[in-house]
Structures are given as C-alpha cells and as structure tokens.
PDB file as gemmi writes it, atoms N, CA and C in Angstrom:
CRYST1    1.000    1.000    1.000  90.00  90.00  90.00 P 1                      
ATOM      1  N   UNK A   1      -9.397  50.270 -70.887  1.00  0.00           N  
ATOM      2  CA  UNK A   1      -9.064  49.129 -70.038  1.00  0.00           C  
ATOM      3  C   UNK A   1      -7.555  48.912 -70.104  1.00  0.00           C  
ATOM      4  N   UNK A   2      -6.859  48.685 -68.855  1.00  0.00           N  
ATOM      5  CA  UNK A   2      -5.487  48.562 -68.385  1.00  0.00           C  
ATOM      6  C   UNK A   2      -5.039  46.439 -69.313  1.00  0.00           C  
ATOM      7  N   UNK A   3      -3.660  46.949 -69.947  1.00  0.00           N  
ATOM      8  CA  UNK A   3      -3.613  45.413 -70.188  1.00  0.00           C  
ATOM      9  C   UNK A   3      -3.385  44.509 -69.038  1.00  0.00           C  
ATOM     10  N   UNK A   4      -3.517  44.967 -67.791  1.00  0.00           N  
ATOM     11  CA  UNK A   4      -3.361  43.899 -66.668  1.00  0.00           C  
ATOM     12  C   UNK A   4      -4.536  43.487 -66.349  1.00  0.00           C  
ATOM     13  N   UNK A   5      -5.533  44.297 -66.498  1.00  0.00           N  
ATOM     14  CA  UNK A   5      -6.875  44.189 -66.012  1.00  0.00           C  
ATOM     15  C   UNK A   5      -7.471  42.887 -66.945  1.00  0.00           C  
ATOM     16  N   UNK A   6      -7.566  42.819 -68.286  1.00  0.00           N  
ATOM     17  CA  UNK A   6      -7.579  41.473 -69.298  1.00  0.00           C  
ATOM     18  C   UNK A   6      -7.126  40.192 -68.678  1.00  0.00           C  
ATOM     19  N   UNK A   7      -8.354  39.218 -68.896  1.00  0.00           N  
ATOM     20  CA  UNK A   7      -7.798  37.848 -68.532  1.00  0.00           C  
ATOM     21  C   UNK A   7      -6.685  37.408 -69.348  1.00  0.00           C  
ATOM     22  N   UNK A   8      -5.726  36.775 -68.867  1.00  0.00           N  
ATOM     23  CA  UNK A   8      -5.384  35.761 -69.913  1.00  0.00           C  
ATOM     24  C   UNK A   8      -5.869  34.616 -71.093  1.00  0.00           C  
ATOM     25  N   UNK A   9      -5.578  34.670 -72.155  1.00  0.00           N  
ATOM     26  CA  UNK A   9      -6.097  34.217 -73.023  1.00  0.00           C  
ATOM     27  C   UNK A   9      -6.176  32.600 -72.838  1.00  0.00           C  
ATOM     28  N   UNK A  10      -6.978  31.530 -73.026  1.00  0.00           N  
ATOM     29  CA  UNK A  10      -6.957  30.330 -72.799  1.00  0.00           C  
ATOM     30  C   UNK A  10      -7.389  29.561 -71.427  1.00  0.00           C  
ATOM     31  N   UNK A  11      -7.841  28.503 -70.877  1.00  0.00           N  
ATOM     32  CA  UNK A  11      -8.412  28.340 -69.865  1.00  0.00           C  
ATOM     33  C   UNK A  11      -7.385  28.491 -68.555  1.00  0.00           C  
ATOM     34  N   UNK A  12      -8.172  28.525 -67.123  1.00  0.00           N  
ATOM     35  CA  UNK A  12      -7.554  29.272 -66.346  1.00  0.00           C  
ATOM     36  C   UNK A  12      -6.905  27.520 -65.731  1.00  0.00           C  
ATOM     37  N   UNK A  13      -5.165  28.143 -65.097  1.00  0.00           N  
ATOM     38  CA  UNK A  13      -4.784  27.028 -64.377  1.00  0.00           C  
ATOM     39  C   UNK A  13      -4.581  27.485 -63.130  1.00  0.00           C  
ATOM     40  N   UNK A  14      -4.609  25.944 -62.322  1.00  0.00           N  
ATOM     41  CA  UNK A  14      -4.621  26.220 -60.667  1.00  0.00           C  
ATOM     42  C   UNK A  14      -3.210  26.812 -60.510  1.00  0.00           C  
ATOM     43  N   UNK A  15      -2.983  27.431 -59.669  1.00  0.00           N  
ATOM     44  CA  UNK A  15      -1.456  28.026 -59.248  1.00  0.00           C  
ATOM     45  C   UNK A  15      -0.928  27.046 -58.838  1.00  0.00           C  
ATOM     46  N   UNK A  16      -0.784  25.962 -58.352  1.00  0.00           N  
ATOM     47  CA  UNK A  16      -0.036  24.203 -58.174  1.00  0.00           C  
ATOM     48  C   UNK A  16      -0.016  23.467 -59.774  1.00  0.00           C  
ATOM     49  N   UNK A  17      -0.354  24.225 -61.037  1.00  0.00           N  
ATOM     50  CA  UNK A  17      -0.510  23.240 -62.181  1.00  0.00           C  
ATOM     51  C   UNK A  17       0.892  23.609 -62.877  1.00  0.00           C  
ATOM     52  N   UNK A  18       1.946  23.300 -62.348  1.00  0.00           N  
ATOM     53  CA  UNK A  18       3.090  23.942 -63.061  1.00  0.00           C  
ATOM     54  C   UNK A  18       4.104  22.663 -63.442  1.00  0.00           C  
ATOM     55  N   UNK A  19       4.547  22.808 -64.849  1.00  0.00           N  
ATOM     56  CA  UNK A  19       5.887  21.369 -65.026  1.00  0.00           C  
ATOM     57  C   UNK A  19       6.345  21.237 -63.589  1.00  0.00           C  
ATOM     58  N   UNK A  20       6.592  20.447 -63.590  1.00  0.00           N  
ATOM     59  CA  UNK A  20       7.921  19.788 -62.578  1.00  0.00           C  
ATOM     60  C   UNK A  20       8.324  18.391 -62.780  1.00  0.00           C  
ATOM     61  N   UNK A  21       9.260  18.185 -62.320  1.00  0.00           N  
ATOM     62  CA  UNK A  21       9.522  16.638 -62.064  1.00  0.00           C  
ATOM     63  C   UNK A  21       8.719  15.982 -60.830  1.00  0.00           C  
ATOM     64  N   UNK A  22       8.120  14.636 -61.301  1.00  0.00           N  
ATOM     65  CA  UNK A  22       7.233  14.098 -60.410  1.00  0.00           C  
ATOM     66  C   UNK A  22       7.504  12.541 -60.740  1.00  0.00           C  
ATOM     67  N   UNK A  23       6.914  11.765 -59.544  1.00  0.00           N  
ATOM     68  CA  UNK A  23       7.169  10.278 -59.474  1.00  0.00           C  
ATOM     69  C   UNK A  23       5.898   9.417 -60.163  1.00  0.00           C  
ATOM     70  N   UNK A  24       5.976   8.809 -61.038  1.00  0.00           N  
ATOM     71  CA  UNK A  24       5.000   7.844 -61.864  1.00  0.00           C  
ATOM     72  C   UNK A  24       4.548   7.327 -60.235  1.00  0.00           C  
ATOM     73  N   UNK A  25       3.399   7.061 -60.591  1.00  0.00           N  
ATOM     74  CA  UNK A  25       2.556   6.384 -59.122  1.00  0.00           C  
ATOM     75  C   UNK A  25       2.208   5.272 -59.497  1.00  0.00           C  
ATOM     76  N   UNK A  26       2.750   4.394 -61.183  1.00  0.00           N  
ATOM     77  CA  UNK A  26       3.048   3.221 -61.362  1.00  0.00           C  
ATOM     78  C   UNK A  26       4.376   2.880 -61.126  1.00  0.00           C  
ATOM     79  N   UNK A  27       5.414   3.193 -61.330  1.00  0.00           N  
ATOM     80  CA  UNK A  27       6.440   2.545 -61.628  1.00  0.00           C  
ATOM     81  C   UNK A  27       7.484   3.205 -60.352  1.00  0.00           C  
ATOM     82  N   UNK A  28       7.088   4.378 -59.851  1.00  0.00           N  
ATOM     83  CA  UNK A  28       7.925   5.387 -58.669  1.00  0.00           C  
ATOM     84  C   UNK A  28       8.602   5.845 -59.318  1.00  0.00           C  
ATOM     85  N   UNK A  29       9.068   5.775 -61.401  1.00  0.00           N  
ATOM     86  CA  UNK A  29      10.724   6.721 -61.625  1.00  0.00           C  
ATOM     87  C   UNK A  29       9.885   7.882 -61.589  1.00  0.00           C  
ATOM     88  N   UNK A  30      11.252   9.093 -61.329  1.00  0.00           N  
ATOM     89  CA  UNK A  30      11.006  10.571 -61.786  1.00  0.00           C  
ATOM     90  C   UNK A  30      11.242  10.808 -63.191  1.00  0.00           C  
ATOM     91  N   UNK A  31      10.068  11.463 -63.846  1.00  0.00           N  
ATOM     92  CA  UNK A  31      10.115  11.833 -64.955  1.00  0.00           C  
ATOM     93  C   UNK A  31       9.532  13.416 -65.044  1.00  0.00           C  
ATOM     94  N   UNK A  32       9.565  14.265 -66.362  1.00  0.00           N  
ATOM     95  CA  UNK A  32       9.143  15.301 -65.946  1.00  0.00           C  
ATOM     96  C   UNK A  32       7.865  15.437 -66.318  1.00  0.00           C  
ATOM     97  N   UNK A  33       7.206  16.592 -65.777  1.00  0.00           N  
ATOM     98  CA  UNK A  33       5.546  16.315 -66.000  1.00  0.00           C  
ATOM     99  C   UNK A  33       5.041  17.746 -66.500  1.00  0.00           C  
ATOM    100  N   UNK A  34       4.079  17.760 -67.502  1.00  0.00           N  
ATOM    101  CA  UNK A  34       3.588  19.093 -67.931  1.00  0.00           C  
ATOM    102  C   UNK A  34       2.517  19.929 -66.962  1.00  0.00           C  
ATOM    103  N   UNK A  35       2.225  19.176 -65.962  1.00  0.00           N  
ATOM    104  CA  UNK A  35       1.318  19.660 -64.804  1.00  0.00           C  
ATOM    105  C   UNK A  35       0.897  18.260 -63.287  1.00  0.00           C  
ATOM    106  N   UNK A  36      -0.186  18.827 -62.298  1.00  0.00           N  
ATOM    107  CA  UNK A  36      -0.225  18.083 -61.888  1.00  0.00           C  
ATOM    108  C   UNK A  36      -1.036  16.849 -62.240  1.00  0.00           C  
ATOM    109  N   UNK A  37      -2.041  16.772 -63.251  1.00  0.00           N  
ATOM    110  CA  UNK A  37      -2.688  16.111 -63.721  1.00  0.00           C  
ATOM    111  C   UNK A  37      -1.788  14.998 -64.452  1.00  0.00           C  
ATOM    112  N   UNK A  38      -0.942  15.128 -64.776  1.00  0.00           N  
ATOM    113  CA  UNK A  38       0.078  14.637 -65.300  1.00  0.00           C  
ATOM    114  C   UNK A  38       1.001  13.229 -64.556  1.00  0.00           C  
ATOM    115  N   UNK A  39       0.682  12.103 -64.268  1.00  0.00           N  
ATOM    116  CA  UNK A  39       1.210  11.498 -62.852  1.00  0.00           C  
ATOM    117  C   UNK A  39       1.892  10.085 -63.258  1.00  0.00           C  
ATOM    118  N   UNK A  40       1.549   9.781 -64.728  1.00  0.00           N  
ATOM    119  CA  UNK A  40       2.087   8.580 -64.910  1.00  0.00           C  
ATOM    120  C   UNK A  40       2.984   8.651 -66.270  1.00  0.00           C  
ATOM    121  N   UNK A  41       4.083   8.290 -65.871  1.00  0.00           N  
ATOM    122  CA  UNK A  41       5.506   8.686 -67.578  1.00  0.00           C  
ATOM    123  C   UNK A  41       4.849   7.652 -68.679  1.00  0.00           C  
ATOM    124  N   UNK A  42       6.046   8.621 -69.725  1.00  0.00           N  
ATOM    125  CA  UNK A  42       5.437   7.489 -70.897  1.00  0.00           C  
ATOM    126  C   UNK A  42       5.888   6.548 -70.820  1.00  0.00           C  
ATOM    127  N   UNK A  43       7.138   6.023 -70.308  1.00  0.00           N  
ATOM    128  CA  UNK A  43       7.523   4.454 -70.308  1.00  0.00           C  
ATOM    129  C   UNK A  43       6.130   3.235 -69.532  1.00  0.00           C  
ATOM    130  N   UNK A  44       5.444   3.774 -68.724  1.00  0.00           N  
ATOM    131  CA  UNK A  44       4.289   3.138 -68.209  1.00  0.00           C  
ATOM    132  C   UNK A  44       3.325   3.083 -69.039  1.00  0.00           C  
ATOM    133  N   UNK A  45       2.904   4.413 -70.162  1.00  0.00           N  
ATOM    134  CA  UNK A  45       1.875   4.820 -70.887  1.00  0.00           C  
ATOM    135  C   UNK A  45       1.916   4.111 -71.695  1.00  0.00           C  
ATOM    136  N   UNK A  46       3.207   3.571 -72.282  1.00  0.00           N  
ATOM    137  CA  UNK A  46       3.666   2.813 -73.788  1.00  0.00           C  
ATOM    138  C   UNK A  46       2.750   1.317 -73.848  1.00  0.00           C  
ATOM    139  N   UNK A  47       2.786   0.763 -72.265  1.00  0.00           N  
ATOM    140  CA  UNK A  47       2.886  -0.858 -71.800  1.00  0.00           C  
ATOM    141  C   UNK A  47       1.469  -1.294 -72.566  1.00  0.00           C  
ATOM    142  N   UNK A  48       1.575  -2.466 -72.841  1.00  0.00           N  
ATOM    143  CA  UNK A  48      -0.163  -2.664 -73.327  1.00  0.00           C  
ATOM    144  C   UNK A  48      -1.321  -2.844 -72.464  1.00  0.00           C  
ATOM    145  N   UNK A  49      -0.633  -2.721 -71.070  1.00  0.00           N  
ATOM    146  CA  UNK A  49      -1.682  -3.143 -70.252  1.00  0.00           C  
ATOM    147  C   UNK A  49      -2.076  -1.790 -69.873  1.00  0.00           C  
ATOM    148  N   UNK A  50      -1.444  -0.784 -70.062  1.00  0.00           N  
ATOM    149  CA  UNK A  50      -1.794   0.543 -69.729  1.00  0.00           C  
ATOM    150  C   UNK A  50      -2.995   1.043 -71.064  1.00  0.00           C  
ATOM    151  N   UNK A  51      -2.424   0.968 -72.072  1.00  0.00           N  
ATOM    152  CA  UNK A  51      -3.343   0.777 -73.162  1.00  0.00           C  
ATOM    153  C   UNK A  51      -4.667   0.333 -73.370  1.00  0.00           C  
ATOM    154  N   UNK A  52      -4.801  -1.089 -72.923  1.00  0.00           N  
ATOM    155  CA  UNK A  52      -5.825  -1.405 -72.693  1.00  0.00           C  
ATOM    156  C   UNK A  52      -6.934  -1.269 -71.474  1.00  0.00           C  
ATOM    157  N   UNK A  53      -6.116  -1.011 -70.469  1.00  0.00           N  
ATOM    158  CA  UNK A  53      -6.818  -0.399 -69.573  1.00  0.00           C  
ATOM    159  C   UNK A  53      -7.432   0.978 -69.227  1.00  0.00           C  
ATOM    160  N   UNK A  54      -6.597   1.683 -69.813  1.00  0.00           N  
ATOM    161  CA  UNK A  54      -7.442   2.725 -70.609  1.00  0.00           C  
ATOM    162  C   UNK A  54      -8.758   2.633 -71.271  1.00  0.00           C  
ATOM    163  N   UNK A  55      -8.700   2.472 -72.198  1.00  0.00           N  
ATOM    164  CA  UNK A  55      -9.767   2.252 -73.138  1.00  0.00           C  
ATOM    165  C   UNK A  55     -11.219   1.682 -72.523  1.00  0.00           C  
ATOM    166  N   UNK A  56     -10.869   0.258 -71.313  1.00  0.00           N  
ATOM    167  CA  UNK A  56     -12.251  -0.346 -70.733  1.00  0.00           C  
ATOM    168  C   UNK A  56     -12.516   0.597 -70.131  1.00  0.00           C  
ATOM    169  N   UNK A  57     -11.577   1.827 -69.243  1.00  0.00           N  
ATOM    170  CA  UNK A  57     -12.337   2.869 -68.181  1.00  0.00           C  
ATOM    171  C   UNK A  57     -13.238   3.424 -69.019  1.00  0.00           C  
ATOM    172  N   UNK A  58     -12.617   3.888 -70.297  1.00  0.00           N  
ATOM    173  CA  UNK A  58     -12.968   5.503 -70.750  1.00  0.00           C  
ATOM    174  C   UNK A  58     -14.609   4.533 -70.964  1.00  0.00           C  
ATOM    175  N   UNK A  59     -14.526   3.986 -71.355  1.00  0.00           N  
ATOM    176  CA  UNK A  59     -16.077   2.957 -71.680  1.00  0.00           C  
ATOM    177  C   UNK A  59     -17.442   3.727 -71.259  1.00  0.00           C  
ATOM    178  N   UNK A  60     -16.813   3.443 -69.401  1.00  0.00           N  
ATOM    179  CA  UNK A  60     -17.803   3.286 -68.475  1.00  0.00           C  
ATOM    180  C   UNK A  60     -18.601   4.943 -68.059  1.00  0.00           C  
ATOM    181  N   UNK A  61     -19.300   5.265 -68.642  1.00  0.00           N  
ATOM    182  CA  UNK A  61     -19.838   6.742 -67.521  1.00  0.00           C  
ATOM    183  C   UNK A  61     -19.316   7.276 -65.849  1.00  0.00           C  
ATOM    184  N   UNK A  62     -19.342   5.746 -65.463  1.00  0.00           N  
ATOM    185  CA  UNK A  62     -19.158   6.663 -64.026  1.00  0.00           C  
ATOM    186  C   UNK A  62     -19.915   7.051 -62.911  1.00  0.00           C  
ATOM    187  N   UNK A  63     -21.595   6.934 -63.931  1.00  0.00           N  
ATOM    188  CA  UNK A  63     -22.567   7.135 -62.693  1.00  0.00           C  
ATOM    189  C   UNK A  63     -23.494   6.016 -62.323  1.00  0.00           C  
ATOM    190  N   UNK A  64     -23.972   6.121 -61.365  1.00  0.00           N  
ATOM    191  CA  UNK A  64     -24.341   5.113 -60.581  1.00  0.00           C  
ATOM    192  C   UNK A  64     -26.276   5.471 -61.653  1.00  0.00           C  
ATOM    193  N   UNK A  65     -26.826   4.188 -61.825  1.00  0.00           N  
ATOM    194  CA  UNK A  65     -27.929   3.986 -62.247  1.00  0.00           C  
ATOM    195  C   UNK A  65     -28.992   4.823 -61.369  1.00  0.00           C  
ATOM    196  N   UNK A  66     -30.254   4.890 -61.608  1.00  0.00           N  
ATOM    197  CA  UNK A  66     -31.219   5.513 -60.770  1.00  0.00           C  
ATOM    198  C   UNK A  66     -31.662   4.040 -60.251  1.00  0.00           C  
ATOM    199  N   UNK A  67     -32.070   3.954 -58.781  1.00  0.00           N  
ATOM    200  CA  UNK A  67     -32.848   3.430 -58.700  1.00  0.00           C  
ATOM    201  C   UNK A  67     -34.285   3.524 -58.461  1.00  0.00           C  
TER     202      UNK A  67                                                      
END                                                                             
C-alpha cells in the first residue's frame, strides 16, 4: 500500500474547517478562530452570562418528548 493511499490519522475535517480570523456573532470583534465551529472569542466566553448560559443549554437533550 502507497503512503498516499492511507487515511490520515485522526478524525476527518470539512475542507471549509480551517483557522482563520472570524467575527464573534456576540460581540462582531475579529478574533482568530481554530475552525468554523469556532464563532464566539474568549473575551465573550470569559462573561458570566456566557458561562451560565452554557451550562442551562448543555442541561437540556434537545428532543422533543413522544407523544
């Protein structure tokens, strides 16, 4: 087997998942970002309301009950 033919080691990223500089979609500054998932700086991340609002999401599942 050719070493090109071998996946790369570690999970696969989208070809758009690359650093760049990007705009907090709280605050609008440019900061730089380790991907696109990446969308809000740490000066926003630090705030306590970011903090805590965190935490009530992660809570919730997400899915809707059976009825």
């Amino acid at each position: 087997m050719d070493d090109h033919d071998a996946a790369p080691p570690g999970p696969a990223v989208a070809r758009g998942d690359v650093p760049a500089e990007r705009l907090c979609l709280r605050c609008n500054a440019a900061f730089w970002s380790t991907g696109f998932g990446e969308r809000i700086c740490k000066k926003c991340k630090a705030q306590s309301a970011w903090k805590s609002a965190s935490l009530s999401v992660g809570m919730r599942s997400g899915r809707r009950s059976a009825k």
